[in-house]
N, C-alpha and C positions, 0 to 999 in steps of 0.2 A: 526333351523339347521345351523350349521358354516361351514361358508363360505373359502375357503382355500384363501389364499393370494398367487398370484403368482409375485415371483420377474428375471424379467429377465434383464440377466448380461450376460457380457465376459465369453465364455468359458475359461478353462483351470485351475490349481490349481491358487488360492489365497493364498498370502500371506500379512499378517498385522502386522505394524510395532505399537507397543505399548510403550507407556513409560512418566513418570512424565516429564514434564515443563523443558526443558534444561539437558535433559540427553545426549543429542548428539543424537537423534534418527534420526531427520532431515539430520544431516551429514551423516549417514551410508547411507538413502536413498539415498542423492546425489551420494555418493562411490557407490552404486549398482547399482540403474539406470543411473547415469549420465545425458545426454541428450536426453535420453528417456524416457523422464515424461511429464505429461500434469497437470495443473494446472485448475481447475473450481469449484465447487459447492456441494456442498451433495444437492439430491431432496428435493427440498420442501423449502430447507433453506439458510441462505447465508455461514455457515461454510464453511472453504476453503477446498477441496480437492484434494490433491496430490495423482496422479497414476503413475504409473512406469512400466516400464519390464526391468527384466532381463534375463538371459541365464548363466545356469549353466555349467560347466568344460564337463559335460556330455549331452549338447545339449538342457537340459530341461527350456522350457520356463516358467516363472511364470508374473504371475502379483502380482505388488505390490504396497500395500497400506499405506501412511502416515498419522495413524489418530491423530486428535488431542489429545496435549498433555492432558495426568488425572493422579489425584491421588487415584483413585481409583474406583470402580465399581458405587459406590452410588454418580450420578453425582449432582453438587449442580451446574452447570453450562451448557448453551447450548450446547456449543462444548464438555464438556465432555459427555452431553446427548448421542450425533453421534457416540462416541468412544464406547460406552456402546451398542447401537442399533446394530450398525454393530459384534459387537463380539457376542450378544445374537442373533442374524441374524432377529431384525427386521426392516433393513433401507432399504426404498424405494427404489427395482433398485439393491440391492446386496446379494447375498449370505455370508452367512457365512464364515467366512475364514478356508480355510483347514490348515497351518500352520501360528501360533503368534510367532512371536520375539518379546521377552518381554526385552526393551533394560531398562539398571537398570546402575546409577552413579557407579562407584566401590568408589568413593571418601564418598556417604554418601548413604550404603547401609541398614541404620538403616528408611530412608523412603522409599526408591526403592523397598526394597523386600518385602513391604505389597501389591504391586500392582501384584507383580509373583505370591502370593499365592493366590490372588482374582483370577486370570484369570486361576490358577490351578484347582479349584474348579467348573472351566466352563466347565470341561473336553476337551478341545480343544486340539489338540498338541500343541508345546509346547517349545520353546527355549531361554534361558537367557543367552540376549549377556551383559556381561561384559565388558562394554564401560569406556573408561579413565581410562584403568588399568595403561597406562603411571604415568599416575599424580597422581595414588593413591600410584604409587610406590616411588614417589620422595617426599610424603610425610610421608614416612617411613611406609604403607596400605600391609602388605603382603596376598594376599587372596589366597587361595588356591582353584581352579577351579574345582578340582574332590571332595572336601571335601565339598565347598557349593552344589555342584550337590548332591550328597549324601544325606544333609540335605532338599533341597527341592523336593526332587524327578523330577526332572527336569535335563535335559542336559545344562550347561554353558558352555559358548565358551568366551576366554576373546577375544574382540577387541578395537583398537585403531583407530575410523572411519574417523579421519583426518589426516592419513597416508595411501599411496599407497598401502601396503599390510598390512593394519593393519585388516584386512575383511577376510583375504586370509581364517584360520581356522573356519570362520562359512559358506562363501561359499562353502564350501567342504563335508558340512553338509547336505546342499541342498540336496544331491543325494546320504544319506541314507535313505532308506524306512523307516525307524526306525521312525524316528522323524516325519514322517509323519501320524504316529498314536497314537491316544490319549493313556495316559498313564490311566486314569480310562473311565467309562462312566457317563454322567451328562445329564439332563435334561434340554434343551436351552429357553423353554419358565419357566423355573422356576427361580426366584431372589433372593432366599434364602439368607439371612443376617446374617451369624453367629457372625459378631460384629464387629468393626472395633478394641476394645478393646483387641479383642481374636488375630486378626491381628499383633495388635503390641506387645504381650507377647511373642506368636510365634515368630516373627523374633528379640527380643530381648534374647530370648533363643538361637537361631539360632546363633548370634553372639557371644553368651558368650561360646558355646563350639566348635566355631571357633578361643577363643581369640583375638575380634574384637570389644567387647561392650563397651572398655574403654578407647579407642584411640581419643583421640581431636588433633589432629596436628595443631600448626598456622601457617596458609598458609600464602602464597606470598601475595593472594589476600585480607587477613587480614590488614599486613602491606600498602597495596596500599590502604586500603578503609581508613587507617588514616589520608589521605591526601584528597581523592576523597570525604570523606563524611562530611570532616570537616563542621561547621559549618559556618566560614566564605570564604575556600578555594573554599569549593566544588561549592555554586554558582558561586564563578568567574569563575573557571574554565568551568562551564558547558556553562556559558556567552561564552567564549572565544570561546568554541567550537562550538555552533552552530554559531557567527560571521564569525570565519572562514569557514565555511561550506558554509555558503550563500555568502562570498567573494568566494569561489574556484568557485561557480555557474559561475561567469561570467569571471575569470581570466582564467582559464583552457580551459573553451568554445571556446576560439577567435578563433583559430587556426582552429578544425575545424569546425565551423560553419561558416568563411570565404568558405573553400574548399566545404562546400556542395552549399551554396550560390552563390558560381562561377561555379559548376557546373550544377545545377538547371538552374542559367543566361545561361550559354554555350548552354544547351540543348534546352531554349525556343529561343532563337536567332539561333541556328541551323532548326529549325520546323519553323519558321517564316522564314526565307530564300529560303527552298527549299520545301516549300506546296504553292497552291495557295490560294490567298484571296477566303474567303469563311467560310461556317458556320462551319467545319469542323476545318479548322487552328484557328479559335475563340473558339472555344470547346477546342481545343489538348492547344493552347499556352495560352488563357485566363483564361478559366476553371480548367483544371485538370493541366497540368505547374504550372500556377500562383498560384493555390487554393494548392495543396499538397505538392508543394514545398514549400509553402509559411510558413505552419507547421515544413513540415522534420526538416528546418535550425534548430530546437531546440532542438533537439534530444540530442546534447550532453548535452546541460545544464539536460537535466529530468533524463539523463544515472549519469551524475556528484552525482546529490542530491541525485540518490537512491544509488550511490555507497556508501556516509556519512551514510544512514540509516540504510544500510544491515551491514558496517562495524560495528557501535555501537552496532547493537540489535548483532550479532554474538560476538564480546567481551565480551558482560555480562555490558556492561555500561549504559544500556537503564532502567533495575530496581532502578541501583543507581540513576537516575536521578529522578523518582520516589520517590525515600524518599527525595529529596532533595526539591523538588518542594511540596510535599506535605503538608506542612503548606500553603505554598499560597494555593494549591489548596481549601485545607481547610477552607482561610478566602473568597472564592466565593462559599463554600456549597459541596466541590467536595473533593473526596481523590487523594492522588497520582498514586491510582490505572486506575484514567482517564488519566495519565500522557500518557502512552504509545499508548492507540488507539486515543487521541489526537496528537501526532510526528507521528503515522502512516497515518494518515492524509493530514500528508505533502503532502507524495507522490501521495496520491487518498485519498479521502474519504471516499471512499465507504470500503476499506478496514478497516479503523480506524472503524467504523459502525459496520463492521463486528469483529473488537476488541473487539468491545465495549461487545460483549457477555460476554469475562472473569468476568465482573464486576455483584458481585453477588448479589447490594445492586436494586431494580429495580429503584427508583426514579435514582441514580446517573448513572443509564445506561441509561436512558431514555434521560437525562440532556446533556450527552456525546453524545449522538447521533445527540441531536437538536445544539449543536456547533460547532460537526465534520466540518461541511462545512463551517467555517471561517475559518479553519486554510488555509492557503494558498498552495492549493495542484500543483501536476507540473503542471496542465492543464493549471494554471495561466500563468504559466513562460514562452511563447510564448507571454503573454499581455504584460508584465510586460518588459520583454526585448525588446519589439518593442520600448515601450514608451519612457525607460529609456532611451536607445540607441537611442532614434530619438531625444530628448532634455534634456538630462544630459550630460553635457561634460566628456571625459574623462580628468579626471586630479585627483591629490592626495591632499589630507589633513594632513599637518603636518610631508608630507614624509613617511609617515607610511598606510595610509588610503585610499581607491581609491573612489570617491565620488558613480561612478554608485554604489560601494558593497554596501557603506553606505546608501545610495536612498535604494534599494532591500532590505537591511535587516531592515528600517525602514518600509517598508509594512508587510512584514512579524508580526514586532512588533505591527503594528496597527490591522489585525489579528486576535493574539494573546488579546489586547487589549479589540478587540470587545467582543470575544468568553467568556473573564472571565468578562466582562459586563454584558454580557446577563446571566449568571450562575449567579453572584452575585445579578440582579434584583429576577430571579426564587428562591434562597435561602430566600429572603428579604416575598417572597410573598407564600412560601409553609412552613409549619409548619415542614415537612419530611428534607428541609433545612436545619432547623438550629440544628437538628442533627449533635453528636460528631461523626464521625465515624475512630477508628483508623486505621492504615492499619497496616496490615501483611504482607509480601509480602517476598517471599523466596529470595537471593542477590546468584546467581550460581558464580561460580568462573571463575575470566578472562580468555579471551582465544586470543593469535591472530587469528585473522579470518584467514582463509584460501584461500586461490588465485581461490580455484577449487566452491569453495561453493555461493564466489563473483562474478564468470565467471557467474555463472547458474543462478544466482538471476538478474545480469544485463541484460543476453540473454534473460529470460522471460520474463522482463520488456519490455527489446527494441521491443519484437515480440509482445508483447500486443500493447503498440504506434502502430509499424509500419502498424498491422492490423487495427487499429484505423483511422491510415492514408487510408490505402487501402479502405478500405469501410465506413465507416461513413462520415469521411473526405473528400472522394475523389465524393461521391455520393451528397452530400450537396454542393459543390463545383459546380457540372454537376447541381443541382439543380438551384445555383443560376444562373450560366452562362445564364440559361433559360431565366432565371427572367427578368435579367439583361440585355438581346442581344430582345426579344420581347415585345414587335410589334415594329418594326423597326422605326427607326425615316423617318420621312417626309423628301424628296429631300429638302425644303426649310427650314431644321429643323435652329432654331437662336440658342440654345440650345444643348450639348452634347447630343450623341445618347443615353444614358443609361438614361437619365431624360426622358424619352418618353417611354422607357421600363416598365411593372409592375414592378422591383423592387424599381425605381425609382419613381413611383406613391406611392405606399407603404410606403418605405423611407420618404417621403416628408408628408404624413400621420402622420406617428409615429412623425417627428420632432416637431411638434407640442404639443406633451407631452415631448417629452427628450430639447427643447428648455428653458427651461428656467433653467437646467442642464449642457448648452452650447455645445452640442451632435450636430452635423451637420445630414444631412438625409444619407448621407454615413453609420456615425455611427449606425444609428438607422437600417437601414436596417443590416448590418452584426450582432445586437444581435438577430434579429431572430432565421440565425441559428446556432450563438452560445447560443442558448436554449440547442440543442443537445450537446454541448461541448464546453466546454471556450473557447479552443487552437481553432477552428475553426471559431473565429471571426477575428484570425487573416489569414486565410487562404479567408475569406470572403471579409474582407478590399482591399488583394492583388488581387482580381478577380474582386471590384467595381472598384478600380484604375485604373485596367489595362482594362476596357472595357470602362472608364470614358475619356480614356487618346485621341488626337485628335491625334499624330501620332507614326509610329512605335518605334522610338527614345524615346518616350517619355512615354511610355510600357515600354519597357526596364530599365528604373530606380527603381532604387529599393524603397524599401517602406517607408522606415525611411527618405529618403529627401523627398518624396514627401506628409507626413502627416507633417513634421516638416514644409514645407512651406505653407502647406494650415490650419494646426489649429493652434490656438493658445495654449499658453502655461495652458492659466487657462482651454480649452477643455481636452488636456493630464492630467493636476490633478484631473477633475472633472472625468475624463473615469476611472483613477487608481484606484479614491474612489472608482466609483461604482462596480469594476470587485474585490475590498475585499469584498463585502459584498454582492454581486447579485447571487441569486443561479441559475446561467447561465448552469445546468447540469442535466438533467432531469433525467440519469442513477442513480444518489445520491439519487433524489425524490423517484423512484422505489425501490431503496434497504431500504430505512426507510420507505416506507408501508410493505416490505416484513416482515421487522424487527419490527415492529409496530404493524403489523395484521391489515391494514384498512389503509384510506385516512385520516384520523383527523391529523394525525404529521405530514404526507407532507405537509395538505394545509397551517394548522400551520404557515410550518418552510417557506413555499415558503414566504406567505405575510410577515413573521416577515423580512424575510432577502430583500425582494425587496422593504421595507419602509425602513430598514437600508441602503439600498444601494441608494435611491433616495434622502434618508435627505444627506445623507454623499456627496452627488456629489453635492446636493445643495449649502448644506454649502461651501465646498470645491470651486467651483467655483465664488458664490458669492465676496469670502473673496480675492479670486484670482483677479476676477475685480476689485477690492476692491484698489488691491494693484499694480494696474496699468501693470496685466500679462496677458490682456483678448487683 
């Protein structure tokens, strides 16, 4: 006997935003929901889910759905799997959508509208928004909106979704009944294949008696790719650009990450003033003060780095970089199609992981997965700015160069380094390695990004940190204060009161393996609990110092003078090694069992990268004493 599946969801009508890889679908969602969308998960899996609501002219609320980009029904990838489940209505937790917007390129509708007529055949309602008719126009693209509707049997609405009212005629559409009922009836547990063959004679008939099958226009983004993909241009240029990127990290930052640091100082100097001594003012100004403020200050550099990544991937610049790295990629076993869930990386890991799905080869997504966590994601850039800042001087190099950028984006490079290290040992030692694989990879046409798409990409980002801050952060924080303020030192203590504390017993523990890496017991206690999060070792350090510290004055200092006089310079090299290669992030570990199916790739990748990260601080510090910095 079968068993029915029940999925419970949101009430109210659904609506699902459909459409091939850079058609603009994302932008129209932003245009409709704006800042009312939530960002998490499909069940079960790590693909990203974008949800929305809007409210129509006529009061009608909907929900809306951003599913991952596809090219068609017959998913040959994870995330197109979810796109596919959700329109046949079988994804865990949602119903079926009552109306598809099928958003379709106008600029190259000879692949777009094989995916209209796949989703036509679901019987679903049904609407084809005509996205970048701007651009299809200025490439001389006349399309005619009631003549392809006609052909597809479908309603099309052209819109321009990175313009204010370029929406305006399909949200008007919303609150005809019409379009909210299927134009045939279809059977949703059935997947009937009539061919992808049959697909594209149909829509190349479709264009021939549109007078649209024979138009190649050379675009702008033609003549710009003669320069961006040159073969000698294009890497310098893409050099150039992430240098500058990782220079603007600390150039742009100063300003306000003085202003939250003086106010964070103001705030714990005001609570120390007027609370009395006691466990309480230890908790508010040592604990949670010192420990979340001690994070915040770096908010702008993580806000800077994702502003560079959202700019590129929105351009259209992030594919080309793709072909252009692709030979390297190549001589470490990997396509250029790791190029991009590797840069997404930067920013998190966990998301690059979750990139990693598009790649359809499994050895080289498996491969991506186990390197995602070298790349140097922001979670570092609270480490990495402490250190640099605490003993890199500011000054320039040849007038041109600032040395902290040059320090930062030489970590970055070592990274980088490791990452295609480890690829190229696994190429050397897997026979699926030395595999040709070329890439394909569609090149969509430039766009400037737009102000409204980079406002919303930055605000999720910053609310993701600042929740990070709020609870992870701030509870590890209260955790350690514990740690660190119990069992109270002795009236006759010779000793700071925190060396008498468990964290301090602990710390003193652990130094004894990070000791010959030149790690003091300070150190070793704050990678605890930056197990849970990199950035929170630095929030960790600020709350051992400041309970470490013998008077109120001497709290009050901030943290970069007070590690620069108490470590040496070969402890800062040896710490930098090991925060490139220690997978200090246990949320990373969780999403590659998720991604994985099982514990084998975590335990894997934990041992692989915490021997990378103990030789490299070894070496590192050795070669330091070595050289008379110890």
């Amino acid at each position: 006997m079968n068993q029915a599946v029940i999925h419970v969801h949101p009430a109210g009508p659904l609506l699902a935003l459909v459409g091939n890889p850079n058609c603009g679908k994302t932008a129209l969602f932003n245009r409709l929901t704006g800042s009312r969308q939530k960002v998490a998960n499909y069940a079960g899996v790590t693909v990203e889910r974008k949800e929305g609501r809007f409210t129509t002219p006529a009061g009608k609320t909907i929900r809306i759905l951003d599913l991952p980009g596809a090219y068609s029904l017959y998913p040959r990838s994870p995330d197109e799997r979810v796109t596919c489940d959700v329109l046949f209505g079988r994804a865990e937790g949602e119903k079926r959508p009552d109306l598809v917007v099928c958003v379709v390129d106008a600029t190259n509708l000879r692949r777009n509208l094989r995916l209209a007529l796949a989703i036509k055949r679901l019987g679903l309602p049904c609407v084809v928004a005509l996205n970048m008719n701007d651009l299809a126009k200025e490439r001389g693209i006349r399309i005619d909106a009631d003549a392809l509707s006609a052909e597809l049997g479908l309603p099309v609405v052209s819109t321009v979704a990175i313009e204010r009212d370029g929406v305006d005629s399909l949200v008007e559409r919303f609150d005809d009944k019409a379009i909210w009922r299927a134009a045939s009836p279809a059977n949703p547990a059935e997947e009937t294949r009539p061919g992808e063959q049959g697909d594209h004679i149909a829509v190349r008939q479709i264009l021939q008696r549109l007078g649209l099958d024979d138009i190649i226009p050379h675009t702008p983004s033609d003549r710009i790719d003669r320069i961006v993909l040159h073969p000698v241009i294009g890497p310098v240029l893409l050099a150039l650009i992430l240098f500058l990127m990782f220079k603007a990290v600390f150039a742009w930052a100063t300003v306000p990450m003085d202003l939250i640091e003086a106010s964070t100082g103001a705030l714990g100097k005001l609570a120390s003033e007027h609370l009395a001594d006691g466990w309480f003012k230890s908790l508010l100004v040592d604990g949670i003060i010192a420990g979340a403020g001690g994070v915040l200050v770096f908010l702008p550099q993580i806000l800077i780095l994702f502003f560079f990544i959202l700019a590129l991937e929105e351009s259209g610049y992030l594919p080309r970089a793709a072909f252009l790295l692709d030979r390297l990629m190549g001589w470490v076993g990997l396509s250029g199609r790791s190029f991009i869930p590797l840069l997404s990386s930067f920013a998190c890991a966990i998301p690059g992981i979750m990139a990693a799905r598009t790649i359809a080869n499994p050895r080289d997504r498996l491969v991506t997965i186990m390197i995602a966590p070298l790349m140097t994601c922001s979670a570092r850039l609270p480490v990495y700015a402490l250190l640099v800042g605490a003993f890199i001087p500011e000054q320039e190099i040849a007038g041109l160069f600032e040395l902290q950028g040059l320090v930062l984006f030489a970590l970055y490079l070592a990274g980088i380094a490791g990452a295609m290290a480890v690829a190229w040992v696994l190429k050397r030692f897997t026979a699926a390695g030395r595999q040709v694989r070329p890439l394909m990879m569609e090149l969509p046409s430039y766009h400037l990004p737009t102000a409204r798409n980079l406002a919303i990409g930055l605000w999720q980002r910053a609310a993701i940190f600042l929740k990070r801050v709020g609870t992870i952060i701030m509870a590890l924080s209260i955790a350690l204060w514990f740690l660190a303020s119990y069992p109270a030192a002795p009236e006759d203590a010779e000793l700071s009161a925190i060396e008498y504390s468990y964290a301090g017993k602990m710390g003193k523990a652990l130094a004894t393996v990070f000791e010959p890496i030149g790690f003091n017991w300070q150190i070793s206690v704050a990678l605890v609990p930056g197990l849970a999060a990199r950035e929170v070792a630095v929030s960790a350090l600020s709350t051992v110092y400041a309970l470490s510290a013998e008077d109120d004055d001497e709290k009050a200092e901030a943290l970069k003078p007070l590690i620069s006089e108490n470590w040496s310079l070969a402890t800062a090299l040896s710490l930098l090694a090991w925060f490139i290669f220690a997978p200090q992030c246990l949320a990373t570990l969780a999403a590659v069992k998720r991604e994985t199916g099982g514990w084998t790739m975590p335990l894997i990748m934990a041992a692989y990268l915490f021997g990378l990260a103990y030789a490299a601080a070894f070496v590192t510090f050795r070669v330091a004493v070595a050289m008379g910095l110890g």
